[in-house]
mmCIF file of the N, C-alpha and C atoms, coordinates in Angstrom:
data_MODEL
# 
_entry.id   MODEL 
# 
loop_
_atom_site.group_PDB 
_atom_site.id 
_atom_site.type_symbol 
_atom_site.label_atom_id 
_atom_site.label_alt_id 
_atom_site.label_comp_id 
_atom_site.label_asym_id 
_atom_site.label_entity_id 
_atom_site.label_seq_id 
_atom_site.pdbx_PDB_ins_code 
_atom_site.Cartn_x 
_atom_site.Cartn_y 
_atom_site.Cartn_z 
_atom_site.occupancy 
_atom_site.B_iso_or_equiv 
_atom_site.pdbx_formal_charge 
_atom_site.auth_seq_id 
_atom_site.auth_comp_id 
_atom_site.auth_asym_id 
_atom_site.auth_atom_id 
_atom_site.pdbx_PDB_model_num 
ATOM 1   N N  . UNK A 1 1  ? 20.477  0.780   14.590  1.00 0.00 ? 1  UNK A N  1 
ATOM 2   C CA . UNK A 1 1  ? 19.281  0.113   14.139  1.00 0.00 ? 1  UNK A CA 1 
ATOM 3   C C  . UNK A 1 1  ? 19.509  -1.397  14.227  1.00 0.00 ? 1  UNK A C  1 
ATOM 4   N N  . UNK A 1 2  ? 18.764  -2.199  14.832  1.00 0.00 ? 2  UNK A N  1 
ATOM 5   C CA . UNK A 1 2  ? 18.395  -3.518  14.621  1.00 0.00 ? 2  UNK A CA 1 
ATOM 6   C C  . UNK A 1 2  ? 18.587  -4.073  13.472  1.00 0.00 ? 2  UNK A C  1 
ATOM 7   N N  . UNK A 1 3  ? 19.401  -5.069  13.165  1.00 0.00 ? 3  UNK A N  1 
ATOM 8   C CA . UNK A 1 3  ? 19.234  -6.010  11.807  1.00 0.00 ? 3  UNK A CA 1 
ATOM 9   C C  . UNK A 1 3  ? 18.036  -7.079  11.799  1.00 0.00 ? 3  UNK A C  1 
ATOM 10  N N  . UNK A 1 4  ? 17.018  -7.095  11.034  1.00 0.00 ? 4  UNK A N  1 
ATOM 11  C CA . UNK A 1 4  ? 16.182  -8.523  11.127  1.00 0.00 ? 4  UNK A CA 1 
ATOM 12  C C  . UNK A 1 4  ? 16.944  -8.972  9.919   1.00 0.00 ? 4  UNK A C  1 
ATOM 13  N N  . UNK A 1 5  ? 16.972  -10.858 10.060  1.00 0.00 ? 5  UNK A N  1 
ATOM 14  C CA . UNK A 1 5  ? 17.565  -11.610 9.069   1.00 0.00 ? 5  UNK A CA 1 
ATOM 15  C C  . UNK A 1 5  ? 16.591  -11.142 7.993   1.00 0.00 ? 5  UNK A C  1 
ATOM 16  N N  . UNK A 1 6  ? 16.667  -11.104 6.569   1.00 0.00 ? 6  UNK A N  1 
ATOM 17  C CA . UNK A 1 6  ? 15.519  -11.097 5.189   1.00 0.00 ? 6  UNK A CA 1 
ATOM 18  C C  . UNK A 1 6  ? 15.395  -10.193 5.335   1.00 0.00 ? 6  UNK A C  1 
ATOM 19  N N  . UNK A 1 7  ? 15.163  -9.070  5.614   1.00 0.00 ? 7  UNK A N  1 
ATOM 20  C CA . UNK A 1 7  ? 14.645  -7.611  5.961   1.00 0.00 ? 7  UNK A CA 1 
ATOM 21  C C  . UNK A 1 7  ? 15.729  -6.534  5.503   1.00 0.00 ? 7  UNK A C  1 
ATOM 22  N N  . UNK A 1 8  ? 15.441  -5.974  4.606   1.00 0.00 ? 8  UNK A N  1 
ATOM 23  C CA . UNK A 1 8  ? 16.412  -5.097  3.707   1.00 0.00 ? 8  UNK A CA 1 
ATOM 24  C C  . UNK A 1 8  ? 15.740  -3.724  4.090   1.00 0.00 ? 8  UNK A C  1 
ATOM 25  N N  . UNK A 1 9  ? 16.303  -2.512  4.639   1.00 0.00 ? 9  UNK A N  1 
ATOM 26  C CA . UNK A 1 9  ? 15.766  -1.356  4.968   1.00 0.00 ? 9  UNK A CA 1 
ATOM 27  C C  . UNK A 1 9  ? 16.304  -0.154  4.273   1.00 0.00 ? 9  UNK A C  1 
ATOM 28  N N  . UNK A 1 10 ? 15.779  0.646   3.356   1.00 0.00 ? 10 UNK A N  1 
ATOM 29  C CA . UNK A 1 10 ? 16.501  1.331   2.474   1.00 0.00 ? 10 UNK A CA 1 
ATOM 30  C C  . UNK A 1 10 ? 15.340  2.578   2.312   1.00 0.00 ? 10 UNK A C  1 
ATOM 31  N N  . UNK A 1 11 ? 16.536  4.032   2.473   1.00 0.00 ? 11 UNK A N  1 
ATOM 32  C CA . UNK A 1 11 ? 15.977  5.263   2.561   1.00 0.00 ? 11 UNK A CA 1 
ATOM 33  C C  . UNK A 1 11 ? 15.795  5.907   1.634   1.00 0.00 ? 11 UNK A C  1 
ATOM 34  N N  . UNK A 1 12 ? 14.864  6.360   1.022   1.00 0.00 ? 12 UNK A N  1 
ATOM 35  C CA . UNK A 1 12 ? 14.523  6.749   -0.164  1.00 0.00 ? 12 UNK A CA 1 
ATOM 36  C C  . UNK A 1 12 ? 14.536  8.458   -0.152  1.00 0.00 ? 12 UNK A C  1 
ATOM 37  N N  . UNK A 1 13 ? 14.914  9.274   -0.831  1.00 0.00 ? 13 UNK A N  1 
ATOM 38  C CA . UNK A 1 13 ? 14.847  10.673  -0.764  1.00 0.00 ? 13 UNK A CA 1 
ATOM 39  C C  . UNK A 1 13 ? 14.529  11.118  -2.343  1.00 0.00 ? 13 UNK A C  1 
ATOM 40  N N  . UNK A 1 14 ? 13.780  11.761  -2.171  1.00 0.00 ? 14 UNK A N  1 
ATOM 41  C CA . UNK A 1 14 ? 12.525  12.364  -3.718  1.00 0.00 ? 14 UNK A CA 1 
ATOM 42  C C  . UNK A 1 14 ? 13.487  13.463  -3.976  1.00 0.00 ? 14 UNK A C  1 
ATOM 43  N N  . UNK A 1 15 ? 13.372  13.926  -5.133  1.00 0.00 ? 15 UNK A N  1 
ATOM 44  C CA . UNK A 1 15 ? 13.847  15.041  -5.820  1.00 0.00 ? 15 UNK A CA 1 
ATOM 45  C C  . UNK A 1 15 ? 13.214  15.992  -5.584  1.00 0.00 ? 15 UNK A C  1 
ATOM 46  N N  . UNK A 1 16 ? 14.066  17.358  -5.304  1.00 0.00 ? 16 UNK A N  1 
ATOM 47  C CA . UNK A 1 16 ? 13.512  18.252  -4.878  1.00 0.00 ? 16 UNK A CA 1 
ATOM 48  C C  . UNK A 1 16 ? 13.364  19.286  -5.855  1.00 0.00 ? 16 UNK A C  1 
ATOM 49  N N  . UNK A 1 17 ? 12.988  18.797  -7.142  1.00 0.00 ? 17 UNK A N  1 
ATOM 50  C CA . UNK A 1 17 ? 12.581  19.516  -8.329  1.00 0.00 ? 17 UNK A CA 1 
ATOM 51  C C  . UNK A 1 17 ? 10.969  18.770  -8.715  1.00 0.00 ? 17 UNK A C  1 
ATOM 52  N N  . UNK A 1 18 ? 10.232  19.663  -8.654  1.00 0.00 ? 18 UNK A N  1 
ATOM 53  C CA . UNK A 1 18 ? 8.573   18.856  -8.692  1.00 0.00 ? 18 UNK A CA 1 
ATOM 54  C C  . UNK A 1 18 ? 8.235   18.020  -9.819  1.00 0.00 ? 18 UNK A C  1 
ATOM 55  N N  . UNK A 1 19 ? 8.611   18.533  -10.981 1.00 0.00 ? 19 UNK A N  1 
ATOM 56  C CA . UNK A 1 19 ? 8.479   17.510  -12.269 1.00 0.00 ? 19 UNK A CA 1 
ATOM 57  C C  . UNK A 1 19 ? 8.962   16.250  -12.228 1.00 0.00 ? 19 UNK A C  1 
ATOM 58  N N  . UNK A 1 20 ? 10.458  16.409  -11.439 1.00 0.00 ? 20 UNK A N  1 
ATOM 59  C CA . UNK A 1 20 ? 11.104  15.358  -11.616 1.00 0.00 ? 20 UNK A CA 1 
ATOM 60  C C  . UNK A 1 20 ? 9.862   14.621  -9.838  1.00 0.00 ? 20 UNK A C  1 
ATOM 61  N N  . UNK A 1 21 ? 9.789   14.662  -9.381  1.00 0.00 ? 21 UNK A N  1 
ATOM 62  C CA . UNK A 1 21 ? 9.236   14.213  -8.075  1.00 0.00 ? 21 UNK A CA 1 
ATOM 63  C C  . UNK A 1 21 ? 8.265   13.768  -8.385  1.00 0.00 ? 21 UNK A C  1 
ATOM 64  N N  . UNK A 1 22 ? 7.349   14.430  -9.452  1.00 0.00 ? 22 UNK A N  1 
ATOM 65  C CA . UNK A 1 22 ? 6.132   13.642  -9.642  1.00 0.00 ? 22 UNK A CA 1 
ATOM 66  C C  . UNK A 1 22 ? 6.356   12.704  -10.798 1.00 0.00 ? 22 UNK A C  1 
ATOM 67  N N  . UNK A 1 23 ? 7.334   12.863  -11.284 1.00 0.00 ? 23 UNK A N  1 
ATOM 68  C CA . UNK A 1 23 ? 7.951   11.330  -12.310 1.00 0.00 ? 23 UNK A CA 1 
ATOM 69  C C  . UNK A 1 23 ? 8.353   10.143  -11.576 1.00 0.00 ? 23 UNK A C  1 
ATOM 70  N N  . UNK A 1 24 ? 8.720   10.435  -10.383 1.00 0.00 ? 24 UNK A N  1 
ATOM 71  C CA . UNK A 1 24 ? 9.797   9.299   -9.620  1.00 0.00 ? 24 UNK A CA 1 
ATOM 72  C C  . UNK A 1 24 ? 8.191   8.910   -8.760  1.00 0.00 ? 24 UNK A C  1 
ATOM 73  N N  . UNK A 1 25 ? 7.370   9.588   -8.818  1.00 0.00 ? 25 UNK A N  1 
ATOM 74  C CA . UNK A 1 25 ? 6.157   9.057   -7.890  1.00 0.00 ? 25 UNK A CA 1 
ATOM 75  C C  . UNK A 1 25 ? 5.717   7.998   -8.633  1.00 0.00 ? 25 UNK A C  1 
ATOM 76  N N  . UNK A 1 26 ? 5.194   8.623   -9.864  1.00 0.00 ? 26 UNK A N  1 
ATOM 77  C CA . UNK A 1 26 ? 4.377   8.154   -11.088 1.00 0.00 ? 26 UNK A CA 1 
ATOM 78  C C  . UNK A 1 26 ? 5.101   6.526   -11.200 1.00 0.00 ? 26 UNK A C  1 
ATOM 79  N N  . UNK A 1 27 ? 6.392   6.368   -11.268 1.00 0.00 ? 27 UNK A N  1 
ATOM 80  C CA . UNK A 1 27 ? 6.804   5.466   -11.533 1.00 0.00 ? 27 UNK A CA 1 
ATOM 81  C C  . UNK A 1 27 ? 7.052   4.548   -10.251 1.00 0.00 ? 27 UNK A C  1 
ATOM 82  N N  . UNK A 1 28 ? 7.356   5.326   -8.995  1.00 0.00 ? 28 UNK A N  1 
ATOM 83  C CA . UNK A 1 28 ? 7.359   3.900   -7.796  1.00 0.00 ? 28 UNK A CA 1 
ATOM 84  C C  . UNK A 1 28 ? 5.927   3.571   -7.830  1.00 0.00 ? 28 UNK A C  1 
ATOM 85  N N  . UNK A 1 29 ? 5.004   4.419   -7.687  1.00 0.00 ? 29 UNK A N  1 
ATOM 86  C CA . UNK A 1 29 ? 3.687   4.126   -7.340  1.00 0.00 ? 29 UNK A CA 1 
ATOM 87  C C  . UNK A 1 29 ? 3.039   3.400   -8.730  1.00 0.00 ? 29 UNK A C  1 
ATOM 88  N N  . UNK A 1 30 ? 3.101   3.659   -9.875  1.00 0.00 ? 30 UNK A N  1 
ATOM 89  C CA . UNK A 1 30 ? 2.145   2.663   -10.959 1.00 0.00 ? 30 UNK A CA 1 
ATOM 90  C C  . UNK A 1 30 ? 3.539   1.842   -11.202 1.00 0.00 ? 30 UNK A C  1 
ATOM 91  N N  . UNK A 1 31 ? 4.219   1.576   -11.296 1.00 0.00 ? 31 UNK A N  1 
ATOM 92  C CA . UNK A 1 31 ? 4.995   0.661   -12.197 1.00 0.00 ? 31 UNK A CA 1 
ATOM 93  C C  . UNK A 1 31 ? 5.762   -0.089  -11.005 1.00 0.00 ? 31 UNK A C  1 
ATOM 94  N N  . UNK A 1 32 ? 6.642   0.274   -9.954  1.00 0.00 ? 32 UNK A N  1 
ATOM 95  C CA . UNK A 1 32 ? 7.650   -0.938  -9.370  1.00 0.00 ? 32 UNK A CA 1 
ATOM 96  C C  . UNK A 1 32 ? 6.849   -1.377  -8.167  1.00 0.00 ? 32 UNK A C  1 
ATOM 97  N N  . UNK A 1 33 ? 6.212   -0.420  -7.252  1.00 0.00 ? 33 UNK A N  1 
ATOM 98  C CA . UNK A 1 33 ? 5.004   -1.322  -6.475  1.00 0.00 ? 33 UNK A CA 1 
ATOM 99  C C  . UNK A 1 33 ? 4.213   -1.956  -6.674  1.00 0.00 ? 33 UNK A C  1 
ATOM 100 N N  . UNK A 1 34 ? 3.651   -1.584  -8.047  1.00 0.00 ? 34 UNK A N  1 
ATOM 101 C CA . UNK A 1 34 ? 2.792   -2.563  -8.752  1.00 0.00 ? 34 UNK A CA 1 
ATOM 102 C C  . UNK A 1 34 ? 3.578   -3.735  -9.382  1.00 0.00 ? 34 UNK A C  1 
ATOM 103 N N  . UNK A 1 35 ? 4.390   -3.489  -9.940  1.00 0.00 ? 35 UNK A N  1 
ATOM 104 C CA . UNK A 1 35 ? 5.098   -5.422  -10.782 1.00 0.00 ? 35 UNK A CA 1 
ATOM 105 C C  . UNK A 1 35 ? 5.475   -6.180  -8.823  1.00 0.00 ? 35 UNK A C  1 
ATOM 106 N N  . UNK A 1 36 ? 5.913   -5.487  -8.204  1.00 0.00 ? 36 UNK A N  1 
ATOM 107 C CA . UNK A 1 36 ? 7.030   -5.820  -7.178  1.00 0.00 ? 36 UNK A CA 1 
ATOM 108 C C  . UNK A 1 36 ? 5.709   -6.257  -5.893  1.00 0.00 ? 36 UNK A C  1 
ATOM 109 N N  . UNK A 1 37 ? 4.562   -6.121  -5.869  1.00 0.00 ? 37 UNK A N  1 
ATOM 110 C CA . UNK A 1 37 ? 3.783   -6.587  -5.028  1.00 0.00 ? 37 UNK A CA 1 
ATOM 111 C C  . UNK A 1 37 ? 2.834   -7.671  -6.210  1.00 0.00 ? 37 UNK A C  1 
ATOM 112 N N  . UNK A 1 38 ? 2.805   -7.592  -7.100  1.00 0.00 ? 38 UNK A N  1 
ATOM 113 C CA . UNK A 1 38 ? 2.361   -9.002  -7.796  1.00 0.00 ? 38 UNK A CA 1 
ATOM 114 C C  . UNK A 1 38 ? 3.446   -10.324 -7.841  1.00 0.00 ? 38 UNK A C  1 
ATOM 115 N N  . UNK A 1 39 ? 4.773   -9.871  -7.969  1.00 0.00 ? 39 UNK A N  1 
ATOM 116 C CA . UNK A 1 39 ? 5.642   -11.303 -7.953  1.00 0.00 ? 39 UNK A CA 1 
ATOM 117 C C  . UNK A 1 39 ? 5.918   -11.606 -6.589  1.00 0.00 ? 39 UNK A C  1 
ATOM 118 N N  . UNK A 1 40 ? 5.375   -10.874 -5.206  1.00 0.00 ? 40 UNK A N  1 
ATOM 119 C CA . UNK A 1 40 ? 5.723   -10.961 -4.243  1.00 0.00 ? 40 UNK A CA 1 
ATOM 120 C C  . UNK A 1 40 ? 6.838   -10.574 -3.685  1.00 0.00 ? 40 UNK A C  1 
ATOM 121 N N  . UNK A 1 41 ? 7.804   -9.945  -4.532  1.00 0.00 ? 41 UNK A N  1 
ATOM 122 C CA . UNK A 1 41 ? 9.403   -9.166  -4.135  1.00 0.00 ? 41 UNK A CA 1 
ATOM 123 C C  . UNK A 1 41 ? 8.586   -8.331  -2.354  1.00 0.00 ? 41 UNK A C  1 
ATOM 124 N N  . UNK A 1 42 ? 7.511   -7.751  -2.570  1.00 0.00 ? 42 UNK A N  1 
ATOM 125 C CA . UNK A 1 42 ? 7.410   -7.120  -1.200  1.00 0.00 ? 42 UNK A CA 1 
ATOM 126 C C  . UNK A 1 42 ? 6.198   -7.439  -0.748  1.00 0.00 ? 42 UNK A C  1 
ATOM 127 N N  . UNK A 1 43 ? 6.115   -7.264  0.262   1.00 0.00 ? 43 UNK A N  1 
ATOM 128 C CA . UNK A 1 43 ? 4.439   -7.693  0.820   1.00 0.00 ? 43 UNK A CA 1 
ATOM 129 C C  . UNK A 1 43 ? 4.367   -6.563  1.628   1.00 0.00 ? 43 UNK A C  1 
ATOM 130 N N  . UNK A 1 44 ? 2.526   -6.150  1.498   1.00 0.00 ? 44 UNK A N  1 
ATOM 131 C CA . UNK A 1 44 ? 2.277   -5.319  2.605   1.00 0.00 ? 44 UNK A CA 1 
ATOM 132 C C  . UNK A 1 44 ? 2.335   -5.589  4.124   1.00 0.00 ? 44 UNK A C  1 
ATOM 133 N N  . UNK A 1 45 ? 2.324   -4.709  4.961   1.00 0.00 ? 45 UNK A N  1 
ATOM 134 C CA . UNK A 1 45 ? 2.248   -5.175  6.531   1.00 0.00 ? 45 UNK A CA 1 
ATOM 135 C C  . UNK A 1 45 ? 1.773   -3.971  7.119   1.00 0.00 ? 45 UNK A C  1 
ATOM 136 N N  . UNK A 1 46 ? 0.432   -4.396  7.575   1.00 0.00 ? 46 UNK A N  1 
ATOM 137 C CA . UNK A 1 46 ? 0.261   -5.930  7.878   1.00 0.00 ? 46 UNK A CA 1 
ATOM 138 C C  . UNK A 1 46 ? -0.863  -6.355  6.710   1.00 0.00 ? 46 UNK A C  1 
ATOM 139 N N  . UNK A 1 47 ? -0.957  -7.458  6.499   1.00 0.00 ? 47 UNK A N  1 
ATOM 140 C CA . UNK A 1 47 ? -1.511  -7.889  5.495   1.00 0.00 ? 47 UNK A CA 1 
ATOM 141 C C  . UNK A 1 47 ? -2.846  -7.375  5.198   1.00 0.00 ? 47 UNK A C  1 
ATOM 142 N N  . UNK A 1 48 ? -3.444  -6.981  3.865   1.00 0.00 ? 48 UNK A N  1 
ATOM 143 C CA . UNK A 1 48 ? -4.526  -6.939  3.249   1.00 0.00 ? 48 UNK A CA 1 
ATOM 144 C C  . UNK A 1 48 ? -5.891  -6.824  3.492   1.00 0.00 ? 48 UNK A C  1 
ATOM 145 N N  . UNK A 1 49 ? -6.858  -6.577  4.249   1.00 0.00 ? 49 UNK A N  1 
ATOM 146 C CA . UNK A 1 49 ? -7.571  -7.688  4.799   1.00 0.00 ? 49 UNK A CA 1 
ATOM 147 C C  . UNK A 1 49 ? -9.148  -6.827  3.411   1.00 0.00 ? 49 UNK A C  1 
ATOM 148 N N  . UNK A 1 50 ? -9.513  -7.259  2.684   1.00 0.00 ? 50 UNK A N  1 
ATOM 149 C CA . UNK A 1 50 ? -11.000 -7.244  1.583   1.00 0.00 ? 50 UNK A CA 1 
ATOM 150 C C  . UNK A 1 50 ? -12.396 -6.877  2.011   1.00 0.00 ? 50 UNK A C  1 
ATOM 151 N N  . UNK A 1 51 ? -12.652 -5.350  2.668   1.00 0.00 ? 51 UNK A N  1 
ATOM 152 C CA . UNK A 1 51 ? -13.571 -5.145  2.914   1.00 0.00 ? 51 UNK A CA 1 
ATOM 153 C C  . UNK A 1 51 ? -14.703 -5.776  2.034   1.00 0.00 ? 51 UNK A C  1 
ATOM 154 N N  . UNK A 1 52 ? -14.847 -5.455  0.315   1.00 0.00 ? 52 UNK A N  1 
ATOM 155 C CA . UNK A 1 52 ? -15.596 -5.739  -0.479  1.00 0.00 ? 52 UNK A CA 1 
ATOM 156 C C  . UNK A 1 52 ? -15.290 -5.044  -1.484  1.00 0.00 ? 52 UNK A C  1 
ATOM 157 N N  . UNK A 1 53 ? -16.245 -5.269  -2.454  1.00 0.00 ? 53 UNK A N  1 
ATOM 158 C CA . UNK A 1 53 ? -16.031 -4.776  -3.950  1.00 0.00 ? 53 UNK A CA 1 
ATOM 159 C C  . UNK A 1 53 ? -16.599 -3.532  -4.046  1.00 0.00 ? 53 UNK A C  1 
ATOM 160 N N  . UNK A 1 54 ? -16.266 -2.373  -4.866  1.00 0.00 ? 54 UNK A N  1 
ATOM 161 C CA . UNK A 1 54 ? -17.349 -1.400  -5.360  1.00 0.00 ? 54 UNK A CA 1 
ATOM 162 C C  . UNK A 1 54 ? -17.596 -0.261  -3.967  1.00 0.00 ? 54 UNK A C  1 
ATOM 163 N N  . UNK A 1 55 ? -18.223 0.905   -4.601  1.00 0.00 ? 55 UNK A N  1 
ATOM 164 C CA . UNK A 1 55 ? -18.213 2.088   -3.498  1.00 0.00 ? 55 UNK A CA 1 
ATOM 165 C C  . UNK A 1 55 ? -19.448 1.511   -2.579  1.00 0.00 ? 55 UNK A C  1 
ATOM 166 N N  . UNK A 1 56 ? -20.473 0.601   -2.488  1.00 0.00 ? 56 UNK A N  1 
ATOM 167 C CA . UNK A 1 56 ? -21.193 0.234   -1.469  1.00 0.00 ? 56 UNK A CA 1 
ATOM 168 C C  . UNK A 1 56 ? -20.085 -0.370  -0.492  1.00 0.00 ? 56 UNK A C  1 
ATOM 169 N N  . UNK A 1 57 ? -19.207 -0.887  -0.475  1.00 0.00 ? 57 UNK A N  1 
ATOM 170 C CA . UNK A 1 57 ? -18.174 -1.476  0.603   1.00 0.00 ? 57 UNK A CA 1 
ATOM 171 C C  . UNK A 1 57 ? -17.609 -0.780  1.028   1.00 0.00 ? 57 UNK A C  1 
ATOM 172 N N  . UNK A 1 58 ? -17.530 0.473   0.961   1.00 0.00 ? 58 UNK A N  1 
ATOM 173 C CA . UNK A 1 58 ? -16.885 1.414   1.478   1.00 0.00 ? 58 UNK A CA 1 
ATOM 174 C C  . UNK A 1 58 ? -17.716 1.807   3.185   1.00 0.00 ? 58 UNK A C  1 
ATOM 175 N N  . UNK A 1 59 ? -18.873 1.569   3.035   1.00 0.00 ? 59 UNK A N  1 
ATOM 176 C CA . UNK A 1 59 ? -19.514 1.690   4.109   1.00 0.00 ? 59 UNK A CA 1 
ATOM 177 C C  . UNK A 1 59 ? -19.434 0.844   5.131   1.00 0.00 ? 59 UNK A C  1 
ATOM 178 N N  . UNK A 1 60 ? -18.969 -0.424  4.397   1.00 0.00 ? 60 UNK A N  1 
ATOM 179 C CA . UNK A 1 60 ? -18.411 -1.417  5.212   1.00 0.00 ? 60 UNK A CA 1 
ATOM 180 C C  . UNK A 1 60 ? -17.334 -1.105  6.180   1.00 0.00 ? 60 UNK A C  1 
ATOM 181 N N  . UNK A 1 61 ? -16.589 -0.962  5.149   1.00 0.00 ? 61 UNK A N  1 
ATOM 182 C CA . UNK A 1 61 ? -15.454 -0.616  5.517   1.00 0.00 ? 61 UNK A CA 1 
ATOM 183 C C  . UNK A 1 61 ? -14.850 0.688   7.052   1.00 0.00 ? 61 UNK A C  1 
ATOM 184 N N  . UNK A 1 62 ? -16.226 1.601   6.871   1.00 0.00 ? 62 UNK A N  1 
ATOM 185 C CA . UNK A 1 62 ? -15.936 2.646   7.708   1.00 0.00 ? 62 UNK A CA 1 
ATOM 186 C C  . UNK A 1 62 ? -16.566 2.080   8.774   1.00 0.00 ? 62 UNK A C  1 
ATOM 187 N N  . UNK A 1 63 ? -17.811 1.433   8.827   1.00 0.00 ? 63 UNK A N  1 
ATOM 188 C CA . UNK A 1 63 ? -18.230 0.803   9.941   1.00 0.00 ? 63 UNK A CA 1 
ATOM 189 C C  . UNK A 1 63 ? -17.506 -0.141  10.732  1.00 0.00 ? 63 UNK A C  1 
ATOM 190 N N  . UNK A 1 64 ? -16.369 -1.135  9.879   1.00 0.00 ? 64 UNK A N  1 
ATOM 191 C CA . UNK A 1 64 ? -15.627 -1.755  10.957  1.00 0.00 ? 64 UNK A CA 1 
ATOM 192 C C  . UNK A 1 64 ? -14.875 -0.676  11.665  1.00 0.00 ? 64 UNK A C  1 
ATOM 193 N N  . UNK A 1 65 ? -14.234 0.525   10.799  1.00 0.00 ? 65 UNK A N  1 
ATOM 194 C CA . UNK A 1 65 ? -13.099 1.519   11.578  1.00 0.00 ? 65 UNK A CA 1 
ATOM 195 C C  . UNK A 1 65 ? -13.613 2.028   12.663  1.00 0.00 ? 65 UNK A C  1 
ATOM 196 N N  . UNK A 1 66 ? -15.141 1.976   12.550  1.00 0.00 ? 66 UNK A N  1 
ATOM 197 C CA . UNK A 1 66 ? -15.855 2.677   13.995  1.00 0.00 ? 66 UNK A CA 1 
ATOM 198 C C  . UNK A 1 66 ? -15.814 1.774   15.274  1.00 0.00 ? 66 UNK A C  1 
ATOM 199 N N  . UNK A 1 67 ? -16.439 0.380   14.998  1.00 0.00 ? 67 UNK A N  1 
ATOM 200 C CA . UNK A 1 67 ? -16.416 -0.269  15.617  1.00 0.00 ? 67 UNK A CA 1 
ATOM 201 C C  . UNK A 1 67 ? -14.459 -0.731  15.886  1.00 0.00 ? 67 UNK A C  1 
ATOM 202 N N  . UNK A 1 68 ? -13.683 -0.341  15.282  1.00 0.00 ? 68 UNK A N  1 
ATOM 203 C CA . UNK A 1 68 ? -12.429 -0.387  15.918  1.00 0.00 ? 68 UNK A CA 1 
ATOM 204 C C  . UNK A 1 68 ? -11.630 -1.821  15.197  1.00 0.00 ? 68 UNK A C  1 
ATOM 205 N N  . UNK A 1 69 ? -10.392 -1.794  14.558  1.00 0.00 ? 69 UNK A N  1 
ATOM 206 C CA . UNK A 1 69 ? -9.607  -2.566  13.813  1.00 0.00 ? 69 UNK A CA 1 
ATOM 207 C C  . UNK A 1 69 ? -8.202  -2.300  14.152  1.00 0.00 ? 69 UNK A C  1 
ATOM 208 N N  . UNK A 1 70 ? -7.869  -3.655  14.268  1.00 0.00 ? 70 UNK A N  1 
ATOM 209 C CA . UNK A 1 70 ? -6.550  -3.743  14.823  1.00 0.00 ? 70 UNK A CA 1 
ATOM 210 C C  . UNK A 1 70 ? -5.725  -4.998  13.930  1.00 0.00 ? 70 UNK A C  1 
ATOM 211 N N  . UNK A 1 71 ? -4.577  -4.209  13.169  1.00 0.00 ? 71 UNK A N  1 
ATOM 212 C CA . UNK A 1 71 ? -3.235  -4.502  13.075  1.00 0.00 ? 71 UNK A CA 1 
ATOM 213 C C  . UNK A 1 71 ? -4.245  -5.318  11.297  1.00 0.00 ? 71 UNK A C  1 
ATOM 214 N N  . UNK A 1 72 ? -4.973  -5.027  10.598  1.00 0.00 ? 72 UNK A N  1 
ATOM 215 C CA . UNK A 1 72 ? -5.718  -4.970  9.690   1.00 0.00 ? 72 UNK A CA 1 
ATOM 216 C C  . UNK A 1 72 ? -5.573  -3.758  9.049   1.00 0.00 ? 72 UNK A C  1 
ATOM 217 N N  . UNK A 1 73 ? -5.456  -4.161  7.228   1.00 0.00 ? 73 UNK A N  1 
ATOM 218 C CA . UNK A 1 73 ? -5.092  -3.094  5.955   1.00 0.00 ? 73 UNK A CA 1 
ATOM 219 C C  . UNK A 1 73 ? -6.557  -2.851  5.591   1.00 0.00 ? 73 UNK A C  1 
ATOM 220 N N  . UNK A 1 74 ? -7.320  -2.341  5.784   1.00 0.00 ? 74 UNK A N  1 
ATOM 221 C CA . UNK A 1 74 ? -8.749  -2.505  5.322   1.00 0.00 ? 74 UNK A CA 1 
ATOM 222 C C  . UNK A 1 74 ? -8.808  -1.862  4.218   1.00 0.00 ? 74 UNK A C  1 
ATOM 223 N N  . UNK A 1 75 ? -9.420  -2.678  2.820   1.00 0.00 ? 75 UNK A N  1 
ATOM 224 C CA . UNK A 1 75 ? -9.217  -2.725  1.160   1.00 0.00 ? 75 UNK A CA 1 
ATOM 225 C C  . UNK A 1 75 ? -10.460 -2.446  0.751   1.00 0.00 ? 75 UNK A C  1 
ATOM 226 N N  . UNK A 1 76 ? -10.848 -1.809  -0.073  1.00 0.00 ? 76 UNK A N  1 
ATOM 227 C CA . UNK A 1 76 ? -12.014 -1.808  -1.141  1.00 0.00 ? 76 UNK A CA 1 
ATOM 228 C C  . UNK A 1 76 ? -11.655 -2.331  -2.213  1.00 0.00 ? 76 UNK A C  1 
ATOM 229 N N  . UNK A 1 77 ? -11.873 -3.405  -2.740  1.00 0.00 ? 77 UNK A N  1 
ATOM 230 C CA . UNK A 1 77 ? -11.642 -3.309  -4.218  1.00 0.00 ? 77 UNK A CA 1 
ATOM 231 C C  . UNK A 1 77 ? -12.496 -2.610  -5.351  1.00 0.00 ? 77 UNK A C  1 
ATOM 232 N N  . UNK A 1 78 ? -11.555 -1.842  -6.231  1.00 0.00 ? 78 UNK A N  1 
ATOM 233 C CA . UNK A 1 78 ? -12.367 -0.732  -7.028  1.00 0.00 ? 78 UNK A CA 1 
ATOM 234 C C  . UNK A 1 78 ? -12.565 -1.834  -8.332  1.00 0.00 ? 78 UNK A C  1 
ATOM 235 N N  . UNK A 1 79 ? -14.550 -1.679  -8.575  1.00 0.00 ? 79 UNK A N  1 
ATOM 236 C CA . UNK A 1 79 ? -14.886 -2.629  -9.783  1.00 0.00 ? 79 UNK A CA 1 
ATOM 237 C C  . UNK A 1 79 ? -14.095 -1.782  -11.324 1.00 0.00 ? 79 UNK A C  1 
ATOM 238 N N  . UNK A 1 80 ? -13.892 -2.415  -11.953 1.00 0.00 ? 80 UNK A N  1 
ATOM 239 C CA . UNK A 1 80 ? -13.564 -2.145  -13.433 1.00 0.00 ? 80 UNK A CA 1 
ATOM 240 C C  . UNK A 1 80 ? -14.971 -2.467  -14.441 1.00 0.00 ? 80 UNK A C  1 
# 
């Protein structure tokens, strides 16, 4: 494998007991991706890109995928 300089590559393997698997989810997915993509420790790639707010943007959203998107994260943000 290729070294890139800054680029840390590390293999992750889930438990193959389901309770425990959906604990180790629960916690990469709400708790260390979440603190660890707010202080910037990781960034998505390729970056982000904000269809719109709310389930009307969602239509947005599918209409660019039709019309075709390239190397773009296409986001809804869900209103609270």
């Amino acid at each position: 494998m290729k070294e890139v300089e800054g680029v840390d590559v590390v293999f992750v393997q889930p438990s193959t007991v389901e309770e425990e698997r959906l604990a180790q989810f629960r916690y990469w997915m709400g708790t260390w991706v979440t603190d660890n993509l707010a202080n910037g420790k990781i960034r998505p790639s390729p970056e982000p890109y904000v269809v719109g707010k709310g389930l009307k943007a969602v239509n947005t959203g599918l209409d660019m995928l039709i019309e075709g998107v390239s190397c773009k994260k296409l986001v809804v943000e869900v209103m609270q």
